[in-house]
N, CA, C and O atoms as a GROMACS GRO file, in nm:
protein
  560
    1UNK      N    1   2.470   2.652   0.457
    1UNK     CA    2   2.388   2.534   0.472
    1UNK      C    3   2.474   2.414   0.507
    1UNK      O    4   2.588   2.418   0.461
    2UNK      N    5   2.437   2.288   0.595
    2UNK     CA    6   2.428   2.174   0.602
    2UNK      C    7   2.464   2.120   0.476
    2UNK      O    8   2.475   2.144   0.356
    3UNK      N    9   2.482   2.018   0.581
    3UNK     CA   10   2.497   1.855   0.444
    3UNK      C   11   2.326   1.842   0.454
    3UNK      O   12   2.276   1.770   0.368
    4UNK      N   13   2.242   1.899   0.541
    4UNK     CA   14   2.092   1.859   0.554
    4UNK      C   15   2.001   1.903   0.462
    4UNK      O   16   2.034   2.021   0.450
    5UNK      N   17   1.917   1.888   0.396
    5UNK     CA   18   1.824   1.938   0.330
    5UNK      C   19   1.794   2.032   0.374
    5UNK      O   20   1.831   2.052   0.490
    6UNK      N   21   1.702   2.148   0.295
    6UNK     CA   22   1.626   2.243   0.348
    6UNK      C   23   1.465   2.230   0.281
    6UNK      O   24   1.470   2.226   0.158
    7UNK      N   25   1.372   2.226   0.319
    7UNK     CA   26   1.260   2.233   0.246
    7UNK      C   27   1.211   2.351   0.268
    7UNK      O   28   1.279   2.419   0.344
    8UNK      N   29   1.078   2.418   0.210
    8UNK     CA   30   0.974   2.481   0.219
    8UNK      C   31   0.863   2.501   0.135
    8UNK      O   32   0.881   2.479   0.015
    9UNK      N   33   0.782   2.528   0.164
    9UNK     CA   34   0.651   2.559   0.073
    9UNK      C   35   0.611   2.712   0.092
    9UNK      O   36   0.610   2.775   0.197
   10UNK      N   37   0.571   2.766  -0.062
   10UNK     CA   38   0.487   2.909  -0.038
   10UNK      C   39   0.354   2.895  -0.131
   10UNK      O   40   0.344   2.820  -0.227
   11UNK      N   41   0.292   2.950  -0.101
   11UNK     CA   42   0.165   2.982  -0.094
   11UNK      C   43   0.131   3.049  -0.229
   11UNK      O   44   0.136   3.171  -0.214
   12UNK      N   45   0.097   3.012  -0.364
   12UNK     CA   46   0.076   3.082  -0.488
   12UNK      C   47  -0.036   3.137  -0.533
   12UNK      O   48  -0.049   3.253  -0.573
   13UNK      N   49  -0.127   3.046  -0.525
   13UNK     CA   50  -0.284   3.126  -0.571
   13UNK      C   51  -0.366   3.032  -0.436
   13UNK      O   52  -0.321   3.004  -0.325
   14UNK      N   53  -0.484   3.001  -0.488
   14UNK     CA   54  -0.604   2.970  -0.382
   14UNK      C   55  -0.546   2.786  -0.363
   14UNK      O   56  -0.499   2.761  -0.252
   15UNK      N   57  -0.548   2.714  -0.426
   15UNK     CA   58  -0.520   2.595  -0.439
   15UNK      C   59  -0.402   2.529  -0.486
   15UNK      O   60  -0.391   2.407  -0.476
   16UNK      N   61  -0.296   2.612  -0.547
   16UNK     CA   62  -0.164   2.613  -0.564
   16UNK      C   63  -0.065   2.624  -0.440
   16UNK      O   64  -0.068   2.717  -0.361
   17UNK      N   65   0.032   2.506  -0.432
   17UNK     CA   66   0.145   2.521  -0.377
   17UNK      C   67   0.308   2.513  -0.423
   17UNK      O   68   0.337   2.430  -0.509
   18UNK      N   69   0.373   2.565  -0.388
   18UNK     CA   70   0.504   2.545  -0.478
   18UNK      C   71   0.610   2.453  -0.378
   18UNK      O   72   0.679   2.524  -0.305
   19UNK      N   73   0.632   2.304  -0.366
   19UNK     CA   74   0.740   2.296  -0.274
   19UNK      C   75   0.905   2.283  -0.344
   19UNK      O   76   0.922   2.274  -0.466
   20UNK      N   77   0.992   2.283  -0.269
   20UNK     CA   78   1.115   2.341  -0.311
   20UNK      C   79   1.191   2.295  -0.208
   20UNK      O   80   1.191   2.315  -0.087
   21UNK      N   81   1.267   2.220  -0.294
   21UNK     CA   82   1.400   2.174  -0.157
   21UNK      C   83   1.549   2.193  -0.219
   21UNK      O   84   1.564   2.162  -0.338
   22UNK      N   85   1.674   2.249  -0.136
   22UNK     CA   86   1.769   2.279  -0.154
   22UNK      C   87   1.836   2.227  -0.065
   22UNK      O   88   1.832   2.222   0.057
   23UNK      N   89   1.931   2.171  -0.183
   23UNK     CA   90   2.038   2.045  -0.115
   23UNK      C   91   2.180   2.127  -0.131
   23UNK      O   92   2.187   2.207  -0.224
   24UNK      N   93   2.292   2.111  -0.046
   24UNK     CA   94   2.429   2.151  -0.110
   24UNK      C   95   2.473   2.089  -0.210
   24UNK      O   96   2.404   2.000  -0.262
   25UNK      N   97   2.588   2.120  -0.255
   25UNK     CA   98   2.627   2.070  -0.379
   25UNK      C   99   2.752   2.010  -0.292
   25UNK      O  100   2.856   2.004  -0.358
   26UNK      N  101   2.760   1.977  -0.194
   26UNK     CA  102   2.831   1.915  -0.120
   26UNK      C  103   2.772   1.755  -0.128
   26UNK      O  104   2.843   1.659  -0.159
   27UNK      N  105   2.616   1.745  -0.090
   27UNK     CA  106   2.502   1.646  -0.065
   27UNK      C  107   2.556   1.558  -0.228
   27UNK      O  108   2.606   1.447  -0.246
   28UNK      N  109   2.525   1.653  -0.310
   28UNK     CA  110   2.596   1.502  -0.459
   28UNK      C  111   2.735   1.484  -0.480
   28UNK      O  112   2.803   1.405  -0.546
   29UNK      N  113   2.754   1.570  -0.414
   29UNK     CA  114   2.923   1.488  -0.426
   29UNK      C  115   3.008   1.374  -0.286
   29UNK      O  116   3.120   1.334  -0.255
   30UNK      N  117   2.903   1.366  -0.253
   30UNK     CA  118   2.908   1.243  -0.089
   30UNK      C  119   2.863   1.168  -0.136
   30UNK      O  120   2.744   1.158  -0.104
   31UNK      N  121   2.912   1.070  -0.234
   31UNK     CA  122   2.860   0.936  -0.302
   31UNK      C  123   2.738   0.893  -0.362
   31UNK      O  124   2.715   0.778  -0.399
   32UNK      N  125   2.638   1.019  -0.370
   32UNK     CA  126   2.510   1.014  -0.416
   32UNK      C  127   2.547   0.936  -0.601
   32UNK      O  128   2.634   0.972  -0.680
   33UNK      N  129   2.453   0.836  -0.617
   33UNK     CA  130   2.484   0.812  -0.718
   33UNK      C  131   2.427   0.876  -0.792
   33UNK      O  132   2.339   0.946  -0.743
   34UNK      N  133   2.447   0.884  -0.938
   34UNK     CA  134   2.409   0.989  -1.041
   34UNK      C  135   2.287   0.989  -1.138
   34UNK      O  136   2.248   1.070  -1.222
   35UNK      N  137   2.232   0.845  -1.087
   35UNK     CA  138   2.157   0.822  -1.161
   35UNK      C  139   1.991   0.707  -1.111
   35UNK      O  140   2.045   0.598  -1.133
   36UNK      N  141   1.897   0.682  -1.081
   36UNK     CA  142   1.835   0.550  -1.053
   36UNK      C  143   1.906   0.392  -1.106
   36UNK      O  144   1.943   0.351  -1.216
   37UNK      N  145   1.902   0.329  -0.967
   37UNK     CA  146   1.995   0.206  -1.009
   37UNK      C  147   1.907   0.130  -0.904
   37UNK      O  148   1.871   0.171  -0.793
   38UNK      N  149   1.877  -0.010  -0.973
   38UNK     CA  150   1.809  -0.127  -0.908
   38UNK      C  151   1.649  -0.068  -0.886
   38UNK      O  152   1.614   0.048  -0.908
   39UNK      N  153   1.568  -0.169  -0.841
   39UNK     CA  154   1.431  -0.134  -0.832
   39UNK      C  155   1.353  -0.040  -0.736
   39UNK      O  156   1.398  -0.029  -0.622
   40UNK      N  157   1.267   0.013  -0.760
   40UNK     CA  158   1.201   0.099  -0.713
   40UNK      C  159   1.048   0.079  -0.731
   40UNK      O  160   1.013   0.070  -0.848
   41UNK      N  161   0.940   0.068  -0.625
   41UNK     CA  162   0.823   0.025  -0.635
   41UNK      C  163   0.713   0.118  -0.517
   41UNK      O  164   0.742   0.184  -0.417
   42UNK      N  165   0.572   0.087  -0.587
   42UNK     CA  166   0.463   0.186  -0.490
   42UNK      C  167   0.363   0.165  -0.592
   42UNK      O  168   0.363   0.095  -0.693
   43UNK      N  169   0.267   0.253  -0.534
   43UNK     CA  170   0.105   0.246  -0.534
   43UNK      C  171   0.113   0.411  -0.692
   43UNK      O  172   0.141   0.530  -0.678
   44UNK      N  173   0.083   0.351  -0.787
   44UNK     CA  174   0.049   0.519  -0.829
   44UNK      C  175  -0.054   0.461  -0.965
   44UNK      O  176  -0.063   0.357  -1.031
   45UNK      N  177  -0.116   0.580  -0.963
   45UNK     CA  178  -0.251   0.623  -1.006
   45UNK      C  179  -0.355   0.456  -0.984
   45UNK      O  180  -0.385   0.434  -1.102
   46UNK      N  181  -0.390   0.393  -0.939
   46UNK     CA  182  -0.468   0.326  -0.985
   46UNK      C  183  -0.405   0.135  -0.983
   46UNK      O  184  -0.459   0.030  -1.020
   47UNK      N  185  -0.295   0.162  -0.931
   47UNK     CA  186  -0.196   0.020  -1.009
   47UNK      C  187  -0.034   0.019  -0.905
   47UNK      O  188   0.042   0.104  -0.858
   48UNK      N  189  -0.042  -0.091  -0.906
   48UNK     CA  190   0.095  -0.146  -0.814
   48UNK      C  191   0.211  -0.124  -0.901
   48UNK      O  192   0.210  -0.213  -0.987
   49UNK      N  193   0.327  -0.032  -0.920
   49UNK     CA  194   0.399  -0.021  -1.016
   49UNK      C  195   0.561  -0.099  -0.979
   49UNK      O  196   0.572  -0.132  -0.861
   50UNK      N  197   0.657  -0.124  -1.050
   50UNK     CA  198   0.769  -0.157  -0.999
   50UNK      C  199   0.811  -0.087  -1.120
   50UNK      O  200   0.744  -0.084  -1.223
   51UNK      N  201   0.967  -0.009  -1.097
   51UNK     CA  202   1.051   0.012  -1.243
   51UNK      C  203   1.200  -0.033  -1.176
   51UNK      O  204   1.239   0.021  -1.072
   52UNK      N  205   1.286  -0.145  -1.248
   52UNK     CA  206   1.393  -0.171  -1.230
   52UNK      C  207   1.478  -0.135  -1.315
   52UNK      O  208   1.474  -0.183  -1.429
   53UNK      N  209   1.605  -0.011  -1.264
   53UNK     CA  210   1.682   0.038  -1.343
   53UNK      C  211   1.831  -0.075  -1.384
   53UNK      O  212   1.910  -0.119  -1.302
   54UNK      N  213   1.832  -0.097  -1.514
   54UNK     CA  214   1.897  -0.191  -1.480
   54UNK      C  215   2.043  -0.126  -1.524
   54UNK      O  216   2.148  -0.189  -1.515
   55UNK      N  217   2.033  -0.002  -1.571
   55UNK     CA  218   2.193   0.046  -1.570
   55UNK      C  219   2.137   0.182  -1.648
   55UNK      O  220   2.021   0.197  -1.686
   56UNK      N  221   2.243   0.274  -1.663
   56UNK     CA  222   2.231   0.412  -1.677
   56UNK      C  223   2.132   0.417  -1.808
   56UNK      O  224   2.093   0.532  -1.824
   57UNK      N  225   2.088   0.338  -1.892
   57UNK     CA  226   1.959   0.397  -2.020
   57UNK      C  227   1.922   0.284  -2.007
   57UNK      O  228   1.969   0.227  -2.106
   58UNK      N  229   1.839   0.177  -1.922
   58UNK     CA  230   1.718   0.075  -1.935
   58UNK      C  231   1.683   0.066  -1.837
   58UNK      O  232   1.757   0.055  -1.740
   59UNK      N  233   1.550   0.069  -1.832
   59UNK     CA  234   1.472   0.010  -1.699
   59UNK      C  235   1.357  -0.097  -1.741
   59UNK      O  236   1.312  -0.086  -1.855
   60UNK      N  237   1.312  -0.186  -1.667
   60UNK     CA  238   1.225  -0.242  -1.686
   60UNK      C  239   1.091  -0.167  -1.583
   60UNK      O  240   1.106  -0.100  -1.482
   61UNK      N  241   0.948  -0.211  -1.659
   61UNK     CA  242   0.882  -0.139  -1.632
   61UNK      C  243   0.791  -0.285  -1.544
   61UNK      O  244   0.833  -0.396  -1.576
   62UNK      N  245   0.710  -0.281  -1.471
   62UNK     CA  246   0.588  -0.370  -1.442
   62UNK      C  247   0.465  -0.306  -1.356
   62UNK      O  248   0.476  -0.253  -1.245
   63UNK      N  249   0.380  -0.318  -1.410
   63UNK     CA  250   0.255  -0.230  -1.361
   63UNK      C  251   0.144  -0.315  -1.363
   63UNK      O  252   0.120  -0.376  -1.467
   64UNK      N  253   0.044  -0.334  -1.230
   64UNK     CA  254  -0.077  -0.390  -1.226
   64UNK      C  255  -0.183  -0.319  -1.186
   64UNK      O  256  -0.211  -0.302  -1.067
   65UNK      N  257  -0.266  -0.263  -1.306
   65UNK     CA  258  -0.359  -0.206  -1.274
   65UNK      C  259  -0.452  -0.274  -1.188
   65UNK      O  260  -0.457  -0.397  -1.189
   66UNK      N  261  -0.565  -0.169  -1.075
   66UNK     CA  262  -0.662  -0.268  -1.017
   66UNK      C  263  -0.755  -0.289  -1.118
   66UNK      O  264  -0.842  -0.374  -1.102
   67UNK      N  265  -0.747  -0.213  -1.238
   67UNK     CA  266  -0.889  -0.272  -1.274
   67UNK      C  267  -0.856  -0.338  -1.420
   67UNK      O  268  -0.941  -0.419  -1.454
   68UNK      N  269  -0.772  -0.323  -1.492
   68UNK     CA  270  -0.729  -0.426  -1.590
   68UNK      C  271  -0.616  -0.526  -1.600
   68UNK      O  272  -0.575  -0.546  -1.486
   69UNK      N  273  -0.552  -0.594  -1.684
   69UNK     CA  274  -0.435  -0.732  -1.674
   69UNK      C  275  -0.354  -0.623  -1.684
   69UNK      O  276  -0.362  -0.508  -1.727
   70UNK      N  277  -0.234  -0.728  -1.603
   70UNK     CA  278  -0.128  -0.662  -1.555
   70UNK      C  279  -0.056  -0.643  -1.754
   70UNK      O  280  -0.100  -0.704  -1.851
   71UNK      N  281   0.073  -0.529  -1.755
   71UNK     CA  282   0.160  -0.472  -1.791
   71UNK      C  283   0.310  -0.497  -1.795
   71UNK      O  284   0.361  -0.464  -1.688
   72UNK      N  285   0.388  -0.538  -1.871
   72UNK     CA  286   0.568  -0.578  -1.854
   72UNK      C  287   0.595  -0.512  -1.973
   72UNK      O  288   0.524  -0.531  -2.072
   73UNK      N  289   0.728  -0.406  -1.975
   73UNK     CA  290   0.759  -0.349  -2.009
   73UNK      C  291   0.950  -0.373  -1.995
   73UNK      O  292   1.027  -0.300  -1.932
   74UNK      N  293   0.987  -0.496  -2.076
   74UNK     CA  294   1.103  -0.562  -2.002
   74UNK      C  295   1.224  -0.461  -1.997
   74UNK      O  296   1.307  -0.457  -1.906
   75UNK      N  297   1.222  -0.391  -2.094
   75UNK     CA  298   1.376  -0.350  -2.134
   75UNK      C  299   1.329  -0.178  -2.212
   75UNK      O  300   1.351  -0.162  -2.332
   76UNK      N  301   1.267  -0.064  -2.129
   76UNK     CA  302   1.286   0.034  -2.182
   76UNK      C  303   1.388   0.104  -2.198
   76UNK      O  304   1.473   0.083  -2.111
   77UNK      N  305   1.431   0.224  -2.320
   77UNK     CA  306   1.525   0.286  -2.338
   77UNK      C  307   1.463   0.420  -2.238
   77UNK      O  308   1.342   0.444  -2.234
   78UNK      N  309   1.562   0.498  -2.162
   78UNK     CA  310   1.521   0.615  -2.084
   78UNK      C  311   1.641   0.743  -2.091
   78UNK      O  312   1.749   0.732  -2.148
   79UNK      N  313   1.611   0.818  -2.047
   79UNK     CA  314   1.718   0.929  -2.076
   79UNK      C  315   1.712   1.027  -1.935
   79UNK      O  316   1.600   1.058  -1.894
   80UNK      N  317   1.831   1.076  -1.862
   80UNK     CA  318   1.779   1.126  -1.702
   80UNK      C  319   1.854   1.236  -1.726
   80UNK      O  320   1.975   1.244  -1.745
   81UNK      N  321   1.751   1.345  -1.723
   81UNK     CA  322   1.825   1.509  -1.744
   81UNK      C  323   1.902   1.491  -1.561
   81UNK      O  324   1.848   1.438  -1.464
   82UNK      N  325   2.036   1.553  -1.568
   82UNK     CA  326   2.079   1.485  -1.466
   82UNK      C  327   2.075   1.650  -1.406
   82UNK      O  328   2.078   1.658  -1.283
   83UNK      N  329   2.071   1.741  -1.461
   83UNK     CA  330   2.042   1.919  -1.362
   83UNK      C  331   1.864   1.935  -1.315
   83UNK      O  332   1.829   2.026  -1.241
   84UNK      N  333   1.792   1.861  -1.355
   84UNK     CA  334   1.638   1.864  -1.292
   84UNK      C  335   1.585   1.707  -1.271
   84UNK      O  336   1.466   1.675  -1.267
   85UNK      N  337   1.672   1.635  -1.261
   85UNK     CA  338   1.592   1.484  -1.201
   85UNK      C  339   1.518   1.445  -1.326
   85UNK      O  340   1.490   1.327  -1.302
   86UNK      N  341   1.478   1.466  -1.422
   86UNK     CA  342   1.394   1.431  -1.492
   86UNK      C  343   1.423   1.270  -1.581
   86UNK      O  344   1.526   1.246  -1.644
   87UNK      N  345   1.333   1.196  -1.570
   87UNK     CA  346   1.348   1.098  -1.652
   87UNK      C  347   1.247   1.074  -1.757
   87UNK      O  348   1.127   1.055  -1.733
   88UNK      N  349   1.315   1.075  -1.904
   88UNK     CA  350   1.277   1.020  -1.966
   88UNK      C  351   1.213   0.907  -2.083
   88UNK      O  352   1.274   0.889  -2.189
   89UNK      N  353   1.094   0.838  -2.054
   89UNK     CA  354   1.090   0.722  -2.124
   89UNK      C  355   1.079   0.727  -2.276
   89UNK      O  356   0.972   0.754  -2.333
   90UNK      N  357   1.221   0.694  -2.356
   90UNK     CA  358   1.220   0.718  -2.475
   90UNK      C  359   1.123   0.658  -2.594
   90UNK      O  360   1.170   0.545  -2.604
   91UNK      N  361   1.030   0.666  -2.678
   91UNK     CA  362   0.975   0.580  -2.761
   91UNK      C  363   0.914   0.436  -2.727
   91UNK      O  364   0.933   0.329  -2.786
   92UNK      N  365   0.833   0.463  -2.614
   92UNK     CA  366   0.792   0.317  -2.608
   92UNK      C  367   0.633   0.338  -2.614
   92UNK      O  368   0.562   0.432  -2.580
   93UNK      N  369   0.601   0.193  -2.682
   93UNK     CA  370   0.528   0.154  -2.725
   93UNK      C  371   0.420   0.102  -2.581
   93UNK      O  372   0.303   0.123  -2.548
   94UNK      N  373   0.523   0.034  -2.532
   94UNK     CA  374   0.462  -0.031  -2.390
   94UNK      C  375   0.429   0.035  -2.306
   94UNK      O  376   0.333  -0.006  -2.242
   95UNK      N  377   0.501   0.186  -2.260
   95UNK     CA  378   0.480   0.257  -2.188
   95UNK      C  379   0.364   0.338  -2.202
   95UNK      O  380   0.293   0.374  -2.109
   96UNK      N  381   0.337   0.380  -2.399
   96UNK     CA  382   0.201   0.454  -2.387
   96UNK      C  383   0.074   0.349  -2.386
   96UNK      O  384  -0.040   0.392  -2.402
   97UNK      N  385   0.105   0.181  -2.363
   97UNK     CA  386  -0.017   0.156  -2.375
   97UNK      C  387  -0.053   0.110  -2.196
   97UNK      O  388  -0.146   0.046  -2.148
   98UNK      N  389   0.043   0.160  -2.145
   98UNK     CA  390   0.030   0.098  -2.017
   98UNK      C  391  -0.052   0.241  -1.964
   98UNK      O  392  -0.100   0.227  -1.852
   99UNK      N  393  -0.070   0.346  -2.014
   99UNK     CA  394  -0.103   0.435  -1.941
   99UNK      C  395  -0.258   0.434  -2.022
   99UNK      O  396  -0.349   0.492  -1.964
  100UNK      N  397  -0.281   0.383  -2.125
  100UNK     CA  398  -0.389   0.433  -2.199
  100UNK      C  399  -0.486   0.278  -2.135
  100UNK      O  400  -0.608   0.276  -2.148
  101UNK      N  401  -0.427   0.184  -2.082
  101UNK     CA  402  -0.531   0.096  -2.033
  101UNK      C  403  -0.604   0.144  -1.909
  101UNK      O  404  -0.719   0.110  -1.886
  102UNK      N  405  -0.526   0.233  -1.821
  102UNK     CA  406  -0.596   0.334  -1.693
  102UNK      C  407  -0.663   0.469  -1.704
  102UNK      O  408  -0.701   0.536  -1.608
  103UNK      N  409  -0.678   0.509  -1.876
  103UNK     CA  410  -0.721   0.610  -1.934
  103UNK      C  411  -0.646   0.736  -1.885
  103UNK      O  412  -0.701   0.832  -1.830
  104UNK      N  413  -0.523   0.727  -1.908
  104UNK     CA  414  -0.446   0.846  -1.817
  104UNK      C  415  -0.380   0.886  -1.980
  104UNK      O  416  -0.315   0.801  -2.042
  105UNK      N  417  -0.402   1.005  -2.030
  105UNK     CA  418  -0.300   1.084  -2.166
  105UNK      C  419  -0.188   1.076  -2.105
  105UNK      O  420  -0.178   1.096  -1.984
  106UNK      N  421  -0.100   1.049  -2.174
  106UNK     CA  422   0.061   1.017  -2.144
  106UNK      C  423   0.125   1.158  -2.136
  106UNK      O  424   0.193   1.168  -2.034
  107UNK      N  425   0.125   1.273  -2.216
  107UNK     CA  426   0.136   1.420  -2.165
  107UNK      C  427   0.159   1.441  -2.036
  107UNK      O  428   0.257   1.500  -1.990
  108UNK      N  429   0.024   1.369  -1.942
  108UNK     CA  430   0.005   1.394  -1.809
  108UNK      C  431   0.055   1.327  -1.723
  108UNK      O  432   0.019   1.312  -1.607
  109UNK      N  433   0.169   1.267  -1.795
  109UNK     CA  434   0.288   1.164  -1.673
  109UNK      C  435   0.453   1.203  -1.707
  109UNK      O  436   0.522   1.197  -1.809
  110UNK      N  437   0.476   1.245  -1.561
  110UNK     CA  438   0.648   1.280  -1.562
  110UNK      C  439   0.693   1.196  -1.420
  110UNK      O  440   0.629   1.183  -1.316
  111UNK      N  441   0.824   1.146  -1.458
  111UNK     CA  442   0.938   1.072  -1.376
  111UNK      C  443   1.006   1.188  -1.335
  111UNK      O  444   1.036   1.291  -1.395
  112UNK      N  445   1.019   1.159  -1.249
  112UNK     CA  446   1.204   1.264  -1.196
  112UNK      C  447   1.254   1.151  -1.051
  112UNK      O  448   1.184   1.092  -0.968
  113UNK      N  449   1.382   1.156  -1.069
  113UNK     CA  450   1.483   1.075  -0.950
  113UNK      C  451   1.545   1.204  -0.908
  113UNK      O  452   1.577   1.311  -0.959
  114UNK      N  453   1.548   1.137  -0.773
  114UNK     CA  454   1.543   1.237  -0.650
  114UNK      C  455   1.642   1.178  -0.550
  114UNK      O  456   1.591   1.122  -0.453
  115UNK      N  457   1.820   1.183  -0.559
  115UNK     CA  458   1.871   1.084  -0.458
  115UNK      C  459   1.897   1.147  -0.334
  115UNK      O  460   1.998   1.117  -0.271
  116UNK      N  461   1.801   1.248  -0.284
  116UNK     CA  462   1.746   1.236  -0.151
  116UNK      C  463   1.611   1.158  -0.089
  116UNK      O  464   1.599   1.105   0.021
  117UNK      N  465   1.514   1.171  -0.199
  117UNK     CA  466   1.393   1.119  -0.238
  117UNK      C  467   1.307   1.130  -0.118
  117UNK      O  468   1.317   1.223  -0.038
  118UNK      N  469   1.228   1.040  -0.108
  118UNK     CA  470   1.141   1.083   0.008
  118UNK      C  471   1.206   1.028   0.170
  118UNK      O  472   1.284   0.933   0.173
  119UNK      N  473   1.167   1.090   0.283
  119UNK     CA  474   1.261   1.084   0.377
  119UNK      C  475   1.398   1.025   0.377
  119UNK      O  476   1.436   0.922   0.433
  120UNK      N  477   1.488   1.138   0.279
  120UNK     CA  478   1.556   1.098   0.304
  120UNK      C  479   1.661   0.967   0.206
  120UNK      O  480   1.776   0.930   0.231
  121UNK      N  481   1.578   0.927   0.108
  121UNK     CA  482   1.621   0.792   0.078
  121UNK      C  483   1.638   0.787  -0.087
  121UNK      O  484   1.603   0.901  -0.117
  122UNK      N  485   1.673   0.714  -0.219
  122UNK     CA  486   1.648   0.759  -0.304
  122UNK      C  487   1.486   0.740  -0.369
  122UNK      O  488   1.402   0.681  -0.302
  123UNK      N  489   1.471   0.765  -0.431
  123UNK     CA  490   1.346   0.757  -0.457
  123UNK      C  491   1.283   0.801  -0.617
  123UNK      O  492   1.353   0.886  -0.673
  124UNK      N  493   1.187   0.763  -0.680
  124UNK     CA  494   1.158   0.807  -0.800
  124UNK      C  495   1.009   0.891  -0.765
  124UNK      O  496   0.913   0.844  -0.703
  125UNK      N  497   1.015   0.980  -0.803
  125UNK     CA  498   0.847   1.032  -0.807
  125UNK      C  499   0.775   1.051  -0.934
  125UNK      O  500   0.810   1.115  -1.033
  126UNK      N  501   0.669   0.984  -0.912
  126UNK     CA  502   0.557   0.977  -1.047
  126UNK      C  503   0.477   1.132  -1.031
  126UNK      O  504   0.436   1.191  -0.931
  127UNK      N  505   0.475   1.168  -1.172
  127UNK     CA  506   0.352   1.287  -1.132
  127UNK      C  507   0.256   1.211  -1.269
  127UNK      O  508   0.281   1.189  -1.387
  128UNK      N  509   0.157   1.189  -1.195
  128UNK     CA  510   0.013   1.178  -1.330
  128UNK      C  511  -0.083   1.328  -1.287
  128UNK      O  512  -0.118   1.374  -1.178
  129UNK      N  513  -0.098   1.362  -1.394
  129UNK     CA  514  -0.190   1.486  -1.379
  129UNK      C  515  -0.146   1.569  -1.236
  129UNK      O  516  -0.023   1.573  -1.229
  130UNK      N  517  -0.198   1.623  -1.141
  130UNK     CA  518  -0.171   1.731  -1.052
  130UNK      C  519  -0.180   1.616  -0.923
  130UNK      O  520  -0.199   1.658  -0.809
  131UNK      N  521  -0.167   1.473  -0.949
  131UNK     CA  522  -0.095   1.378  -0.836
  131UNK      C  523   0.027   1.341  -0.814
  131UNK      O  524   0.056   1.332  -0.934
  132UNK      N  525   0.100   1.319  -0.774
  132UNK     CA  526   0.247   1.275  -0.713
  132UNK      C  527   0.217   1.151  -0.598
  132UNK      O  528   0.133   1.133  -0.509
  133UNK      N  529   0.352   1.065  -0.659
  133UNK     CA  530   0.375   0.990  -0.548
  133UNK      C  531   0.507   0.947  -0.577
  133UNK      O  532   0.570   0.969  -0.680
  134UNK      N  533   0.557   0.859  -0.440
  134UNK     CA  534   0.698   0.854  -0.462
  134UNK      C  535   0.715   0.652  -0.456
  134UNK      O  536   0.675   0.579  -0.365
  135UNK      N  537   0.788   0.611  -0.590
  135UNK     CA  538   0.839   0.445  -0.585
  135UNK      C  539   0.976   0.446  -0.496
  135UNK      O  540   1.073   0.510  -0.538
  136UNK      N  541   0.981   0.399  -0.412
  136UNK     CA  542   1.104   0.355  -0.324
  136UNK      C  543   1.133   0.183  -0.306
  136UNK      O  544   1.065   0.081  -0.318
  137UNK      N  545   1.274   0.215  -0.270
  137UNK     CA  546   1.318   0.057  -0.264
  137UNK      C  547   1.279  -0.018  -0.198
  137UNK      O  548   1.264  -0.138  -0.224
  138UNK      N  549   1.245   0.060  -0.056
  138UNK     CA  550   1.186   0.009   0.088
  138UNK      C  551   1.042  -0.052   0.034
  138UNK      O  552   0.994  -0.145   0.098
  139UNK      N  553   0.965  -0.001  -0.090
  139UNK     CA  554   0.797  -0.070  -0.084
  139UNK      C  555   0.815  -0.185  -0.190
  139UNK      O  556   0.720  -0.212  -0.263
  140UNK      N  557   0.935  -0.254  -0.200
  140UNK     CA  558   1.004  -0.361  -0.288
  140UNK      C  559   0.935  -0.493  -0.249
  140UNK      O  560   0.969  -0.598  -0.303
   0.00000   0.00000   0.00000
């Protein structure tokens, strides 16, 4: 393989897809940083979100739902499994009420950082329930 990505998708049951991308292990060691750093923003579930990482365990959170008052979440504690992208928002208070004002169970929301991310770029992807979308720097 390339320094290039590889993607693909296969085909699991009737309405199931699995996608899957494989990067070299060349790709994180070419200055990819290790972690989400500085802000990242987009459209997900319902609400204009921004999360600004402000160093390896805090991010600030800001979220405006369309249909209730906006959300600040200044200074969360987070934790980033760094072998599956995963981020986690540790014990916050702010975070489960920011999801319970859009009626979304907090269960049904996962982070993962992705420093290829979407085309290419870094990127955070939200999953709420069986939706995805991706916060990038570029929708800042």
């Amino acid at each position: 393989l390339g320094a290039a990505a590889v993607g693909f998708a296969l085909p699991v049951a009737r309405r199931l897809v699995v996608l899957a991308a494989l990067r070299p292990a060349s790709a994180q060691a070419a200055g990819a940083p290790s972690g989400p750093q500085g802000r990242f923003c987009g459209k997900a579930d319902g609400m204009n979100m921004e999360m600004d990482f402000a160093d390896a365990a805090r991010v600030g959170i800001s979220a405006k739902p369309f249909t209730s008052s906006p959300t600040s979440c200044p200074e969360e504690a987070f934790e980033l499994d760094a072998s599956s992208g995963k981020i986690k928002i540790v014990k916050s208070e702010c975070w489960t009420r920011l999801w319970r004002k859009v009626g979304v169970d907090l269960f049904g929301v996962s982070l993962f950082y992705d420093p290829a991310g979407y085309l290419g770029k870094p990127g955070v992807q939200l999953k709420v329930n069986a939706v995805s979308t991706y916060l990038s720097k570029e929708m800042c």
